[in-house]
DRENDO-1510 file (C-alpha; in Angstrom, 1 decimal, always signed):
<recs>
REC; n; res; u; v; w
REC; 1; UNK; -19.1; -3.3; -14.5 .
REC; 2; UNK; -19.7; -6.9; -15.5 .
REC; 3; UNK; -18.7; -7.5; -18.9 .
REC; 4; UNK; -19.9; -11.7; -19.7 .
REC; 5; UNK; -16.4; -12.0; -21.6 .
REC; 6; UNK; -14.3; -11.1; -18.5 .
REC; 7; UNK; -16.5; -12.6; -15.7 .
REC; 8; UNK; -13.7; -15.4; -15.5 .
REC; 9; UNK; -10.7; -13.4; -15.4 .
REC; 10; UNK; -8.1; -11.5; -14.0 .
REC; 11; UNK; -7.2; -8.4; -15.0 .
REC; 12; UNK; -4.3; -6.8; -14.9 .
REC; 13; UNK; -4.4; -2.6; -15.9 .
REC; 14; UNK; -1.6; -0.1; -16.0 .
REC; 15; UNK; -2.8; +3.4; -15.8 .
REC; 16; UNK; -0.7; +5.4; -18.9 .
REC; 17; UNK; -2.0; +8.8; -17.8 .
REC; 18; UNK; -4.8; +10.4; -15.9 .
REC; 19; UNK; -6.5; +9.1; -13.1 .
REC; 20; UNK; -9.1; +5.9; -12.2 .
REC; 21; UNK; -11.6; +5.5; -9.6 .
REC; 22; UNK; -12.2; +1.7; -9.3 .
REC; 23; UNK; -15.7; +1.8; -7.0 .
REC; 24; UNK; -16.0; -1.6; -5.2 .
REC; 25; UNK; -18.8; -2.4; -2.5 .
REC; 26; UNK; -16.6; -1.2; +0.5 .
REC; 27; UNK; -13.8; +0.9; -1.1 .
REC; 28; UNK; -12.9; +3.1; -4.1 .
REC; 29; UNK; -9.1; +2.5; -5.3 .
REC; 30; UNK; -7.3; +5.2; -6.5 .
REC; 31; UNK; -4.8; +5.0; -9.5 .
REC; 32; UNK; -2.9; +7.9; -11.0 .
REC; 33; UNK; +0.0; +7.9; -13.8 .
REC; 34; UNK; +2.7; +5.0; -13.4 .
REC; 35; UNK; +0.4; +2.3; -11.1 .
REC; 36; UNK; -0.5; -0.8; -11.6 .
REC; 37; UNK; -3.2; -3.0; -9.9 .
REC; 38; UNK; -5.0; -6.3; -10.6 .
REC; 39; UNK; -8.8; -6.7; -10.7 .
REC; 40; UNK; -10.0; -10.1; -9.2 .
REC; 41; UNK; -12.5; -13.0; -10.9 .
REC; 42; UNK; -16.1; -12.2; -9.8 .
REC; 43; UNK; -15.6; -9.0; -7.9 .
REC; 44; UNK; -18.1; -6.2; -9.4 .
REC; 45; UNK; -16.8; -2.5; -9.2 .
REC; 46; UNK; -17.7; +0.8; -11.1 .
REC; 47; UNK; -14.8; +2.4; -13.1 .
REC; 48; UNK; -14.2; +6.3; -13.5 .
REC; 49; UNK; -11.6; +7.4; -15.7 .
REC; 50; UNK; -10.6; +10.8; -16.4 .
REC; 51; UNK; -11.2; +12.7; -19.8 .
REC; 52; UNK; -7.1; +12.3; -20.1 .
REC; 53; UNK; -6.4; +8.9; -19.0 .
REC; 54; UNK; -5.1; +6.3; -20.9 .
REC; 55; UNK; -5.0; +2.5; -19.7 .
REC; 56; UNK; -3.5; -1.0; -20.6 .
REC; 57; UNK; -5.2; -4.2; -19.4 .
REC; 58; UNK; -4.1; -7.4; -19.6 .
REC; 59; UNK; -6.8; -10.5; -18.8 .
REC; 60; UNK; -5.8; -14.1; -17.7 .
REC; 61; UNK; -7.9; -16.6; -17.2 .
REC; 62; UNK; -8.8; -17.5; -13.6 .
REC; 63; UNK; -7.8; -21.0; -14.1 .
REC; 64; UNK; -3.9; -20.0; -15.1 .
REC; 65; UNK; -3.8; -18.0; -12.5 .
REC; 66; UNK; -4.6; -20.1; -9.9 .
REC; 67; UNK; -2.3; -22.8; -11.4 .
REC; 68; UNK; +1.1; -20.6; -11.7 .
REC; 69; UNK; -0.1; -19.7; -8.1 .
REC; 70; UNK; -0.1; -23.1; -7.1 .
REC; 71; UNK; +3.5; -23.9; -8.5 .
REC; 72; UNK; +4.8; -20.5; -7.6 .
REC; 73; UNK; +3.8; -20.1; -3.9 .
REC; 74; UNK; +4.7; -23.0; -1.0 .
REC; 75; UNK; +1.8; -21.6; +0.9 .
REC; 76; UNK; -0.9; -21.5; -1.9 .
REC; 77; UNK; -4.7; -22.5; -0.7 .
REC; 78; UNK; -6.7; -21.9; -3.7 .
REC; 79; UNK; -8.8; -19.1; -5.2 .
REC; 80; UNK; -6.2; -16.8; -5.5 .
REC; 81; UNK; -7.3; -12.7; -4.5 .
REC; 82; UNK; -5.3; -9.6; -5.1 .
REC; 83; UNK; -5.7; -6.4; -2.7 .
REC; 84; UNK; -7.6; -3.4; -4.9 .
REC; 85; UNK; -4.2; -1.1; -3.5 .
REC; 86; UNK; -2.6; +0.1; -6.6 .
REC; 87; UNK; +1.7; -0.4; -7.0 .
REC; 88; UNK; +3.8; +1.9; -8.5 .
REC; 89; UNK; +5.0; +0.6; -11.7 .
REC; 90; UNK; +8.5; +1.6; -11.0 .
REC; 91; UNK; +8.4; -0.9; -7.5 .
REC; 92; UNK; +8.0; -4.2; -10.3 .
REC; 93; UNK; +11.3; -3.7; -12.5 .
REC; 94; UNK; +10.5; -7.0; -14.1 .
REC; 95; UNK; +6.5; -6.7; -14.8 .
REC; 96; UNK; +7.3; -3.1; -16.0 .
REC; 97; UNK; +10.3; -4.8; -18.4 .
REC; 98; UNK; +7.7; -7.3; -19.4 .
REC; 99; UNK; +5.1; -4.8; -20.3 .
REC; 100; UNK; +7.5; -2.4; -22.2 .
REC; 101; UNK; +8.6; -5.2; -23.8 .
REC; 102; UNK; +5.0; -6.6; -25.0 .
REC; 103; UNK; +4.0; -3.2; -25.7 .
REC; 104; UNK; +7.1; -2.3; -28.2 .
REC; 105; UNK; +6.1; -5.6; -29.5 .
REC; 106; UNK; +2.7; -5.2; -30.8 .
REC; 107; UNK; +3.5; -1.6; -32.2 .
REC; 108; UNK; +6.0; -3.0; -34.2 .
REC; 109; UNK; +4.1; -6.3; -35.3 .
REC; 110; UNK; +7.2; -8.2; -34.4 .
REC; 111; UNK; +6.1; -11.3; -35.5 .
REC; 112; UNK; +7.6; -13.1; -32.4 .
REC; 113; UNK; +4.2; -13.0; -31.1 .
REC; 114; UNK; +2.6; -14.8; -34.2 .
REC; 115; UNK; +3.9; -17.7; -32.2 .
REC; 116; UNK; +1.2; -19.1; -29.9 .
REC; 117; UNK; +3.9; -21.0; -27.7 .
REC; 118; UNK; +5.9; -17.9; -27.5 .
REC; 119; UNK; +2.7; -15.9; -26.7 .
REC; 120; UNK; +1.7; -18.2; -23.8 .
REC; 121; UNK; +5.4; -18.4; -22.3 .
REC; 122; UNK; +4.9; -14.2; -21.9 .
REC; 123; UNK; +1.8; -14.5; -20.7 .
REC; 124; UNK; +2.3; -16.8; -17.9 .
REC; 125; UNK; +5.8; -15.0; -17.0 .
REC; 126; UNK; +3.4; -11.8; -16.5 .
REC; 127; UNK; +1.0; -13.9; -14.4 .
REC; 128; UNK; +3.9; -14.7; -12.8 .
REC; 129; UNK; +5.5; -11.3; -12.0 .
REC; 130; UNK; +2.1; -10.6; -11.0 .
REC; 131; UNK; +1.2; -12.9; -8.2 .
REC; 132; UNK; +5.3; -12.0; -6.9 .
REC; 133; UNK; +4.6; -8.0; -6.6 .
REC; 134; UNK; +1.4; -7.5; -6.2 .
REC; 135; UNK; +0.2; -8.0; -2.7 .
REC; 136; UNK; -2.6; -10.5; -2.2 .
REC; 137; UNK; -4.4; -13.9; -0.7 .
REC; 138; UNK; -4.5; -17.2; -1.0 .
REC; 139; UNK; -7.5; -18.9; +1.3 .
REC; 140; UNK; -6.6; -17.0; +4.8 .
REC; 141; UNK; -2.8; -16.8; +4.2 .
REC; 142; UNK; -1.5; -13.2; +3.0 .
REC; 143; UNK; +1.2; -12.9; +0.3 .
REC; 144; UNK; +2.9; -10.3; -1.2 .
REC; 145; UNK; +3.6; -6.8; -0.3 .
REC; 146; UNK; +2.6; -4.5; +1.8 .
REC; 147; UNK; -1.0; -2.7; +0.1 .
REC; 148; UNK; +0.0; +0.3; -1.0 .
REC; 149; UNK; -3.1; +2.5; +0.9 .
REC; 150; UNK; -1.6; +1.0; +3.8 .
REC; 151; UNK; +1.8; +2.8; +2.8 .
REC; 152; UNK; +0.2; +6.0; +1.8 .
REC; 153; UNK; -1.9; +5.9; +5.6 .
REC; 154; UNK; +1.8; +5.7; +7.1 .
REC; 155; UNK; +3.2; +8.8; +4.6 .
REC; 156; UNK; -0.1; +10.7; +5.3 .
REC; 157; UNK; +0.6; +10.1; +9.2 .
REC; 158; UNK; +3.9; +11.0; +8.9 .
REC; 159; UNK; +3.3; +14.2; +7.0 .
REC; 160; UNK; +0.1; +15.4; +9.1 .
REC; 161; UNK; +1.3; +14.1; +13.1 .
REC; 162; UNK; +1.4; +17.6; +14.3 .
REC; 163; UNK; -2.0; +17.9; +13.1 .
REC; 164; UNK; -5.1; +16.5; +15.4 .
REC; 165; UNK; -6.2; +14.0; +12.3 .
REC; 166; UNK; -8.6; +11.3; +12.6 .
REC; 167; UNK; -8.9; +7.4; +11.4 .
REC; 168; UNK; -11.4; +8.7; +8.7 .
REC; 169; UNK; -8.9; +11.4; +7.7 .
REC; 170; UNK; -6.4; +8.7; +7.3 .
REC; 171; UNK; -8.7; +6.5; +5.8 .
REC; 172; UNK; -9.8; +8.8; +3.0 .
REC; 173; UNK; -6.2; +10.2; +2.4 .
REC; 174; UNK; -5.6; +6.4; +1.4 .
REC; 175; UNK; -8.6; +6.0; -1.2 .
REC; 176; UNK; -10.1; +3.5; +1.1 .
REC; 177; UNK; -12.8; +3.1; +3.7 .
REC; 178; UNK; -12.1; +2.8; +7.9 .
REC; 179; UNK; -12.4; -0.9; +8.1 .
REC; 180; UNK; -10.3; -1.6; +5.2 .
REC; 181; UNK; -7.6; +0.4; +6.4 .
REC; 182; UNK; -7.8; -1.0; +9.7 .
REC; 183; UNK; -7.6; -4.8; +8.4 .
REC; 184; UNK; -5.1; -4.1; +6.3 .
REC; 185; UNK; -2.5; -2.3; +9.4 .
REC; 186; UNK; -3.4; -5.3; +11.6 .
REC; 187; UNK; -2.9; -8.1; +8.9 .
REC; 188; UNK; +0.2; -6.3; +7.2 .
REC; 189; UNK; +1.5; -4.1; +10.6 .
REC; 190; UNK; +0.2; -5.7; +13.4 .
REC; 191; UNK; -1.2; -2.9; +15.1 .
REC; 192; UNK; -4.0; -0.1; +14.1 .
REC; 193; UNK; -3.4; +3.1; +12.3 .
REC; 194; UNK; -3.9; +5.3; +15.2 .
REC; 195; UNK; -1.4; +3.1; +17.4 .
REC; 196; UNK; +0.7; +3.7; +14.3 .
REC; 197; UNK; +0.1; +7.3; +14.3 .
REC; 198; UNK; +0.4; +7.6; +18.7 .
REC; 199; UNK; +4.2; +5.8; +18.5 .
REC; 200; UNK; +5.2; +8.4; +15.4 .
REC; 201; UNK; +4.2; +11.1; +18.0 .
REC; 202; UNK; +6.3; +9.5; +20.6 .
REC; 203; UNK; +8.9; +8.9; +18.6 .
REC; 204; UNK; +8.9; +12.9; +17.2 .
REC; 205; UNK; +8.7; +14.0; +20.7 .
REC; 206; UNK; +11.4; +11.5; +22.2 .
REC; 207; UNK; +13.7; +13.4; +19.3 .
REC; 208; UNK; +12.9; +17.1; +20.2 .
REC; 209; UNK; +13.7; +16.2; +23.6 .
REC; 210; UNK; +16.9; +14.7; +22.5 .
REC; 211; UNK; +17.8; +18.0; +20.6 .
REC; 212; UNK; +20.7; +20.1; +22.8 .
REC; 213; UNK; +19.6; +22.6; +20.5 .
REC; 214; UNK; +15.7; +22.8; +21.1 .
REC; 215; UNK; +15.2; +24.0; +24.7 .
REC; 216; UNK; +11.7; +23.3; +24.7 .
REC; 217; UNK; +9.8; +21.8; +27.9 .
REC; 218; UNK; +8.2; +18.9; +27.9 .
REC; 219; UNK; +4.2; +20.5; +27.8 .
REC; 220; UNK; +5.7; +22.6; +24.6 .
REC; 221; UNK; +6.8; +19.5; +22.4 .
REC; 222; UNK; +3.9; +17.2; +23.6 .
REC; 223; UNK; +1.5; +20.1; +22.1 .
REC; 224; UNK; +4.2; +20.1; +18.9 .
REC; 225; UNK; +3.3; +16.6; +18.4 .
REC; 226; UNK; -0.2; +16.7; +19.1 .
REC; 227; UNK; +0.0; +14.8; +22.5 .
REC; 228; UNK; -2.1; +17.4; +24.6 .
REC; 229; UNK; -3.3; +14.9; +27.5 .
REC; 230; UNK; +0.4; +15.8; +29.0 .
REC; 231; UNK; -0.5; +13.0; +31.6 .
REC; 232; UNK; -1.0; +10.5; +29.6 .
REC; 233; UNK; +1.8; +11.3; +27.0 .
REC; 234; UNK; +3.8; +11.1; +30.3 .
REC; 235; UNK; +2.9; +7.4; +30.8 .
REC; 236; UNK; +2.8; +6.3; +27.2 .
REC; 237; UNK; +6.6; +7.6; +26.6 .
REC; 238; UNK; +8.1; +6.0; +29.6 .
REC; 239; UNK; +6.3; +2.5; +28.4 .
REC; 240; UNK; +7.5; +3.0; +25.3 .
REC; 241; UNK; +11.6; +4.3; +26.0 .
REC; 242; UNK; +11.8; +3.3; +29.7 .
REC; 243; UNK; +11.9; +7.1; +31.1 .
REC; 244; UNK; +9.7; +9.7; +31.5 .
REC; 245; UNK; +9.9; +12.9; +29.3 .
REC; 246; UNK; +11.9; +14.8; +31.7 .
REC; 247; UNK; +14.0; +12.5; +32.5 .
REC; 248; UNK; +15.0; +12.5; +28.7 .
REC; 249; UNK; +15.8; +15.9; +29.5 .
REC; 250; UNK; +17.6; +15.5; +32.3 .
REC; 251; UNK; +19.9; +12.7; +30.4 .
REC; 252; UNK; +20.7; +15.0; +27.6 .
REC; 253; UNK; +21.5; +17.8; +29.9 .
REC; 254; UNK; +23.7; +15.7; +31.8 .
REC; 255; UNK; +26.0; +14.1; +28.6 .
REC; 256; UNK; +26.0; +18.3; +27.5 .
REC; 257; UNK; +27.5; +19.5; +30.3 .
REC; 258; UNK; +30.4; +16.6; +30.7 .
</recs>
C-alpha cells in the first residue's frame, strides 16, 4: 500500500471489529477486535481486512512525531520506529480515553474541535500516549513495551508445553516469522523462545515433583512435560534448581514423613 498523501506519516489504526492482516516484507501482523498498533513512515505493507471489520486511523506527521519523541524520551536517537505487534486497547487506559473522547467528539460536532489550537493540543497528547505504550525504537535503543507477539509466543508456550511444538509453531501462533520472533525474545527477554519454552518445562516438572499428591517417577513427568531425553532433562534441572530430579523427590518425601 503506498498512498503519496501518507508516505510521510505515522499512522495510528484501532481495529473496531473484524480482523486485519498488515503483510510487511518479513512478517504479517495480526489485529482482531479491541487492538491497536502504529504503522511507521516509509514502511510498505499489504492490508487485508475482513468483510466485517471496521477501523479508525489516525495520521501524524513524521516530523511531530519525532519531535514529541525527542522531548518525551531521555534516550531518543532519532527516526523514531514502532514494532508491527498489535496492543490491546484495554492495556493504554489513557490513548483509549483519548480516542473515546475524540470519537464522541466528531459525532456530536462539538465544536471544541473547530479550534485549531485545541485540535493540535489532542493530537500531540495522542502522539504522546502513543510513543509511551506502544513498544518501539529509537536509533538502536528499545523503548516501550514488551511486543505483544512476543507475549502471545510465551501464552502459546505456556498453553502447548506438553506438546512437542516447534520455533515455527511458535512463530506462526504469534502472526510473525522465525527471525522476528527470535529478535524480539533476545532484545525484550534476553534469551530465545525455545530456551523460554525448555525452563517452562523445567519449571512444570520441578512442580509435579514437588506434588505429595502426584506419585509420579521422574521418566513419567519428564514425558508429561515433553522432556523425553531423560538424561539430559536430568542435567538441565539440576543446573537450573541445584538437585537432580530425584533428589527433588527424595526432599519432598522426606518433609512428608516428619
Amino acid at each position: 500500500m503506498d498512498i503519496p498523501g501518507l508516505r510521510d506519516k505515522y499512522i495510528l489504526q484501532v481495529l473496531l471489529s473484524g480482523r486485519s492482516d498488515t503483510i510487511y516484507k518479513n512478517s504479517n501482523v495480526v489485529m482482531e477486535s479491541g487492538m491497536v498498533t502504529a504503522l511507521n513512515v516509509g514502511e510498505p505493507f499489504t492490508k487485508v481486512l475482513s468483510q466485517d471489520a471496521e477501523q479508525l486511523l489516525f495520521c501524524f506527521n513524521a516530523c511531530q512525531v519525532n519531535a514529541i519523541a525527542a522531548s518525551t524520551l531521555s534516550d531518543f536517537a532519532g527516526n523514531l520506529r514502532f514494532f508491527p505487534s498489535p496492543l490491546r486497547i484495554d492495556k493504554a487506559p489513557m490513548l483509549f480515553d483519548l480516542i473515546n473522547a475524540v470519537c464522541t467528539a466528531i459525532e456530536s460536532h462539538d465544536p471544541v474541535l473547530a479550534s485549531s489550537r485545541t485540535s493540535e493540543r489532542m493530537a500531540d497528547l495522542m502522539v504522546d500516549l502513543m510513543i509511551r505504550y506502544l513498544p518501539a525504537e529509537s536509533g538502536r535503543r528499545c523503548l516501550g513495551a514488551v511486543p505483544f507477539h512476543v507475549q502471545k509466543a510465551e501464552a502459546f508456550m505456556r498453553e502447548n508445553f506438553r506438546e512437542a511444538i516447534t520455533l515455527a509453531e511458535v512463530a506462526s501462533a504469534a502472526g510473525v516469522t522465525k527471525r522476528c520472533l527470535c529478535i524480539n525474545f533476545r532484545r525484550f527477554r534476553n534469551t530465545s523462545p525455545m530456551a523460554y519454552l525448555r525452563l517452562h518445562r523445567l519449571t512444570q516438572a520441578r512442580k509435579m515433583l514437588e506434588s505429595t499428591q502426584a506419585r509420579a517417577s521422574v521418566t513419567e513427568v519428564a514425558g508429561e512435560c515433553a522432556l523425553h531425553h531423560l538424561g539430559r532433562f536430568s542435567q538441565e534441572y539440576r543446573l537450573e534448581f541445584g538437585e537432580l530430579p530425584s533428589q527433588t523427590i527424595e526432599r519432598v518425601n522426606r518433609a512428608h514423613l516428619k
